[in-house]
N, C-alpha and C positions, 0 to 999 in steps of 0.2 A: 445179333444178325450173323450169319454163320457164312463164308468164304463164298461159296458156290451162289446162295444171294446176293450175295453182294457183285460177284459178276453177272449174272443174271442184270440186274439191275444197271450195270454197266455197261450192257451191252443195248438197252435199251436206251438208257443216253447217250451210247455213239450215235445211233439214228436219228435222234433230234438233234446232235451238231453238225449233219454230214456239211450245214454252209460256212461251216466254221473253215478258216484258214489255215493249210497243211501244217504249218508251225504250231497252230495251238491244238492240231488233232498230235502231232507229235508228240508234244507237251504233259497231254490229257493221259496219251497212251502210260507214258514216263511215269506221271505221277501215281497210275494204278499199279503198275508193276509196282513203282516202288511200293506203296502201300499196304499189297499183298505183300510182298518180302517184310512188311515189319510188323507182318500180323503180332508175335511174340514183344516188340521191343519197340516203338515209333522213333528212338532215337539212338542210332550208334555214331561211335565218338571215330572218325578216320584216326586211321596210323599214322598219316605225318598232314602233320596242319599246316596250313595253307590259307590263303588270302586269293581271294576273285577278285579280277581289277578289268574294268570294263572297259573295251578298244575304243577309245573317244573317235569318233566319225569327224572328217573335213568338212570346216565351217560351211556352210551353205551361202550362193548369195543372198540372200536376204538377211541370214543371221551375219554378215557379214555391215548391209547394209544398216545393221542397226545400232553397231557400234562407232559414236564420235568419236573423228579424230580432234585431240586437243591440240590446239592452236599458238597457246603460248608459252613455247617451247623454243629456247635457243635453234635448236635442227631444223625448224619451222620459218626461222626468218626472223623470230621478232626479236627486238630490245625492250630494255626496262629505262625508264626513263625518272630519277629520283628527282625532289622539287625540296629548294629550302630557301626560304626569301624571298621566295619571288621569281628564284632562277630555279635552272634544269638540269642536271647532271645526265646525260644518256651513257650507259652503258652498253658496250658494243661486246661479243665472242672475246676480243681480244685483252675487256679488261675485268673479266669473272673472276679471276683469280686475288684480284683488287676490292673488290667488293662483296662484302658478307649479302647484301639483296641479292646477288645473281643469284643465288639460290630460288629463287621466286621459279626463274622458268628453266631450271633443273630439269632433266628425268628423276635427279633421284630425292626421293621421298624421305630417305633416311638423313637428310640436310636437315638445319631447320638454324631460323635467324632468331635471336629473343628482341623483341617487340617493347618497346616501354611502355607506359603509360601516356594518354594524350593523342592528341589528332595527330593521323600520320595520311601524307597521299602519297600514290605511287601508279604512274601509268607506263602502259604497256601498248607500246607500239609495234601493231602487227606486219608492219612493213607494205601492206598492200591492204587496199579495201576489202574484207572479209566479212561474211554474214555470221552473227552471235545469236544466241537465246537463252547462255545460261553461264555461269562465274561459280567457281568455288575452290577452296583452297583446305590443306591439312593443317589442324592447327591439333599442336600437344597439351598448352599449357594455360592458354592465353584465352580472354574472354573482353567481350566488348560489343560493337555494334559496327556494320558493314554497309559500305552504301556504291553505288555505282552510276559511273557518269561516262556518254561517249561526247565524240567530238570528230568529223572530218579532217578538223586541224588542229594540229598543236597548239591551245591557247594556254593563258593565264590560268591559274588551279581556278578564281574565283568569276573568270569569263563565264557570264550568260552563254554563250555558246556552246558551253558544256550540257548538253543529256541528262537531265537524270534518269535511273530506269527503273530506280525500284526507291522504297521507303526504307528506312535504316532495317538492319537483319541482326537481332542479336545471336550473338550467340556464347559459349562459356568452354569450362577448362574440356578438352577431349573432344568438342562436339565439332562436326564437319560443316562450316559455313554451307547451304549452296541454294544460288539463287538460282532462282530462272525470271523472264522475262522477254514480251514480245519479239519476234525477231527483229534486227536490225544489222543493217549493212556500213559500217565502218570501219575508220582505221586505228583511234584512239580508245583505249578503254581505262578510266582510272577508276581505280582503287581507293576509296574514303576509308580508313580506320580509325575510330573512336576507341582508344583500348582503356578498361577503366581494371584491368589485373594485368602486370606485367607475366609475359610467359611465350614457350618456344611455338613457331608457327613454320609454316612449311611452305610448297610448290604451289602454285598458282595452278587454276586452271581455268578454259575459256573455250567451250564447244557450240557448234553449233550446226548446220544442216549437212557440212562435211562428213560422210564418214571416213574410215581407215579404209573401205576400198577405192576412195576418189581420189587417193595419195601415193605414188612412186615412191617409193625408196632405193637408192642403190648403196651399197655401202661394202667394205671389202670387209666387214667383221672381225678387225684386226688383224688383217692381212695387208702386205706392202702391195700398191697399185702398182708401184712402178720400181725400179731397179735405178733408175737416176734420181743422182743426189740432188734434192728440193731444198727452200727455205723451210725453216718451220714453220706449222701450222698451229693453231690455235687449238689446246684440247677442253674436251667437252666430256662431262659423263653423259653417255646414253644406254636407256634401259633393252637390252639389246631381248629382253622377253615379253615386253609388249605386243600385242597383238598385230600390230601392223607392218612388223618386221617380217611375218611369217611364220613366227615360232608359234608355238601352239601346245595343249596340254594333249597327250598320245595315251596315257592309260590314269586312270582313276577309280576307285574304289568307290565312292556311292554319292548323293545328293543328286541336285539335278543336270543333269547332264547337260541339256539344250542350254542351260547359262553358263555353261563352266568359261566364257569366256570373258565372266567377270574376274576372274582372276588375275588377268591380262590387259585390261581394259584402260589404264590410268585413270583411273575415276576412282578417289579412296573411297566414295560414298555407296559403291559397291560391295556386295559382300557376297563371297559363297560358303553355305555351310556342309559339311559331313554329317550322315546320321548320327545318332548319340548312342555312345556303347560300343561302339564300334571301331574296328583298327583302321585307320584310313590314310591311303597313301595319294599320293599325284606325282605322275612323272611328267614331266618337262620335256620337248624338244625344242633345243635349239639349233636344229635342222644343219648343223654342223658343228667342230669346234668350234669353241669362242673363248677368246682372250678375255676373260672376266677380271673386274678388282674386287667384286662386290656381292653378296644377295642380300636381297632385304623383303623383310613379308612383317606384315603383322595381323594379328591374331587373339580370336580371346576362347579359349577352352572351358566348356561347360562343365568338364570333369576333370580330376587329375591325374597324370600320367606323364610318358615323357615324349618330346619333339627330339625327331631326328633329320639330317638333311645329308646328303648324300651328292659327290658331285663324279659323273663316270664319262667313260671315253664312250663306251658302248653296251648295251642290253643282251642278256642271253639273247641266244636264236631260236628259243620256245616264244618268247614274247610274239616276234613277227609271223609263225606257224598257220598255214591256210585250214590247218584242223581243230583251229579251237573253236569251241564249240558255242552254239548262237543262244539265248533267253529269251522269251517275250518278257516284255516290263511294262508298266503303270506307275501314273504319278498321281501318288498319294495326298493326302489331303493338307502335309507337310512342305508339299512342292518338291519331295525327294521323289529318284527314280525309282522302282520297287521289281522285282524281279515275283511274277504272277505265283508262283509258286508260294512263296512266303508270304504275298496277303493273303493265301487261303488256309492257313494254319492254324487250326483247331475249331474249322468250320467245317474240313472235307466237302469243303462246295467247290463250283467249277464258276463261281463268278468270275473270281478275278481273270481268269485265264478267257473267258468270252472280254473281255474288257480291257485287256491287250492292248496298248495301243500303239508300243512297237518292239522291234526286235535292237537287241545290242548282242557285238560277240564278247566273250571274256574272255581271260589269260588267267589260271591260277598260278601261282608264285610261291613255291614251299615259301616259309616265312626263315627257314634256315640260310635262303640266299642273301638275307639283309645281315647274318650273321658274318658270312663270309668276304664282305664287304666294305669297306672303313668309310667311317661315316666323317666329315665334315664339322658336325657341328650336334650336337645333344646337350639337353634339358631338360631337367623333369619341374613339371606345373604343377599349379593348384588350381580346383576348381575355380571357375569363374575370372582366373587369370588373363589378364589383357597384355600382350606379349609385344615386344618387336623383337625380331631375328634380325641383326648387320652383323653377315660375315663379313672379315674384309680377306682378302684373300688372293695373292694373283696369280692364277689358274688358268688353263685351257682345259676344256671340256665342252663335250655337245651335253647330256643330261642332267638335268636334278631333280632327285626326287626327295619330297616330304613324306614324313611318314610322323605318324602321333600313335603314339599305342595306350590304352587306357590304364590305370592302374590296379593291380588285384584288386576284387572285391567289388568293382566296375561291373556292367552285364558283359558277356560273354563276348568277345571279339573276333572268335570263328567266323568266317562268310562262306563256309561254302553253300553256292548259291544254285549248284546246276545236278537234276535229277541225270546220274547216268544207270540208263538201262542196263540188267546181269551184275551189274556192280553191288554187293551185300552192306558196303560201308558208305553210307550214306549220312545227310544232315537234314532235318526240318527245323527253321529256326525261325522263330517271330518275328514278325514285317517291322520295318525300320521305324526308328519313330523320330523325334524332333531333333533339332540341331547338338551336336558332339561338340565339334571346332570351327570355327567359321573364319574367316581371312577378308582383309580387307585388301589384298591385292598380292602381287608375287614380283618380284624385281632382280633382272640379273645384271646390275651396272659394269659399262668397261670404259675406258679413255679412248676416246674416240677423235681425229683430227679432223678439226670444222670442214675442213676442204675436202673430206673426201666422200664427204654426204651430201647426197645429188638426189633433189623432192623434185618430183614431177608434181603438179596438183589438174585435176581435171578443168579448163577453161569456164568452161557450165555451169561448173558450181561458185567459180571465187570469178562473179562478174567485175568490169570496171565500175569506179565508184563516181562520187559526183565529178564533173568538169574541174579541171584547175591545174595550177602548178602544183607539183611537188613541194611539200613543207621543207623550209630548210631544216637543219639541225638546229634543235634549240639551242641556245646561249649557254656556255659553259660556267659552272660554279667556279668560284676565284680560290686557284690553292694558296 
């Protein structure tokens, strides 16, 4: 088919898209130009390679409303409440440093207690009447069977009084307990474990119709409140990159976008993946500095190559630039986001670009700036590798970013993703395809003093619970 046809032809498909959307007529235009220019060659290779990293957009409320806030959590109010004989040890902020269980309602993930063999309970008191529908906790090593019981009052482990709310949950080495179940409104929730493989286990978790935007935070992010000399206070790791903080993911290289706030989420049962084959970065704000000790992520790589992590005061000022340029994109049948261009790729059809379904901006980033940069923390993996990253580290910094780069012999790691118009050096590269690296969550831990974290929680959501006195303190174990 010879040039002049071929616009011809093109010319009569602009008039059957005229309802098409300015962006995708822009788009359309883009792709023909470029295409006429590559009559000779369909693919040249740009002079300095570079990485497309898509401007992640501010959560929405509603995607906002759909992330639980988890409940027990020291910062949250609750204690852990240990049982042996018949008696109760409660565990208060002030005695975690005492007890290998405080780990239970940690922020940080990278904790873990090793579990024996045999029946263990353990309750968790949420300090106030709270609505539940779901329990799960990270276990590394450990395998057995899970059961759960509530209770308005502190009773006896073997009190009829006790709830049960679900049938035993097995579960084995690496696998995420998590239950769900009816909702319900209380204050006591234990923990039954039956462990029949000793091995390491992790953070509790306990969500339910709260999310993270029905919850206040105020917190100085490792900053002094005040200038007068105080007693001490109680310190706490807290994940100062969870979502509820405010922090949030600012640029990312591919998958799906509209979930990237699993990353964030404290829910290990989450995952988000990267396409596979691909160089894939995520930057991190932590919406200012922050007095970090810690990060921790874990991770399993489909291919191998190496992790890098990155911890900066501040971002070029190309990143934040009001002329970088916009994409339509689609989500593929992967649940990755796809930039229309590149699912049309050796179809020269105009599907994907009518089938748009939204726009993102990008920021390309020579790949030379991560050279220029010192990196934190590097690793090189094996396919199929199942990873955890614990920097420990004590740092001030607002960003981090991850980056994983595949290893030679991998498909091509290039992204450039965006036709520019009069430009002769161009990429057409094959539409993304399944999972690269996937993360089961992102953690920036710091020391944090109990006192100077101030939860607002919305009235509406955590009603009053049954009529009665306040429980006392259970009976203490005898030293």
């Amino acid at each position: 088919m010879s040039i002049v046809k071929s616009l011809t032809k093109s010319v009569k498909l602009g008039k059957i898209m005229k309802a098409t959307t300015l962006l995708h007529t822009r788009l359309i235009a883009a792709s023909l130009g470029a295409l006429v220019m590559s009559a000779a060659s369909l693919i040249a290779i740009p002079s300095t390679r570079a990485i497309d990293l898509y401007r992640v957009p501010e959560a929405t409320p509603q995607q906002l409303e759909r992330i639980p806030k988890n409940l027990a959590r020291w910062h949250m109010g609750a204690t852990l409440i240990l049982t042996e004989n018949g008696q109760f040890q409660r565990v208060q902020v002030p005695d975690v440093a005492y007890y290998d269980e405080s780990i239970f309602l940690s922020d940080n993930s990278a904790l873990t207690y090793k579990i024996a063999t045999g029946q263990h309970n353990y309750i968790i008191d949420l300090g106030q009447f709270m609505r539940l529908s779901r329990f799960f906790m990270n276990n590394e090593s450990a395998a057995g069977t899970i059961t759960l019981k509530s209770s308005d009052t502190l009773e006896p482990v073997n009190s009829a009084k006790w709830v049960p709310l679900n049938q035993p949950v097995s579960f084995s080495k690496g696998v995420i307990p998590s239950v769900s179940f009816s909702e319900i409104e209380t204050r006591y929730l234990m923990v039954s474990f039956d462990i029949s493989d000793t091995g390491l286990i992790g953070n509790f978790g306990a969500t339910g119709p709260m999310s993270i935007s029905q919850a206040t935070f105020n917190i100085g992010k490792g900053e002094d409140s005040s200038s007068v000399q105080k007693a001490a206070s109680p310190i706490i790791d807290f994940d100062f990159a969870s979502f509820f903080t405010g922090s949030r993911v600012v640029f990312i290289s591919g998958g799906d976008i509209e979930n990237v706030h699993y990353l964030l989420d404290e829910d290990p049962s989450t995952t988000y993946a990267f396409p596979e084959g691909e160089e894939s970065v995520m930057i991190l704000d932590l919406r200012k500095e922050t007095k970090m000790s810690g990060f921790n992520s874990k991770y399993v790589a489909k291919s191998s190559g190496e992790v890098q992590v990155y911890m900066l005061d501040h971002l070029p000022t190309y990143f934040y630039e009001a002329s970088q340029p916009t994409v339509a994109t689609l989500t593929d049948q992967h649940g990755m986001v796809q930039r229309a261009e590149l699912a049309s790729y050796g179809k020269f059809s105009y599907d994907s670009f009518l089938a748009a379904q939204s726009a993102h901006q990008v920021v390309s980033v020579p790949t030379s700036y991560f050279d220029s940069i010192e990196n934190a923390y590097s690793e090189d993996v094996m396919a199929n590798d199942e990873r955890t990253i614990n920097i420990i580290s004590e740092i001030e910094r607002r960003y981090v970013v991850f980056r994983f780069i595949p290893s030679q012999g991998e498909k091509a790691g290039v992204q450039s993703a965006v036709y520019r118009p009069g430009d002769a050096q161009f990429q057409i590269q094959q539409a993304q395809s399944g999972s690269g690296i996937s993360f089961g969550g992102v953690q920036v831990i710091g020391d944090v003093e109990f006192e100077d974290i101030f939860v607002t929680m919305d009235e509406q959501i955590t009603q009053p619970g049954p009529a009665g006195n306040t429980p006392l303190s259970p009976p203490q174990i005898s030293q």
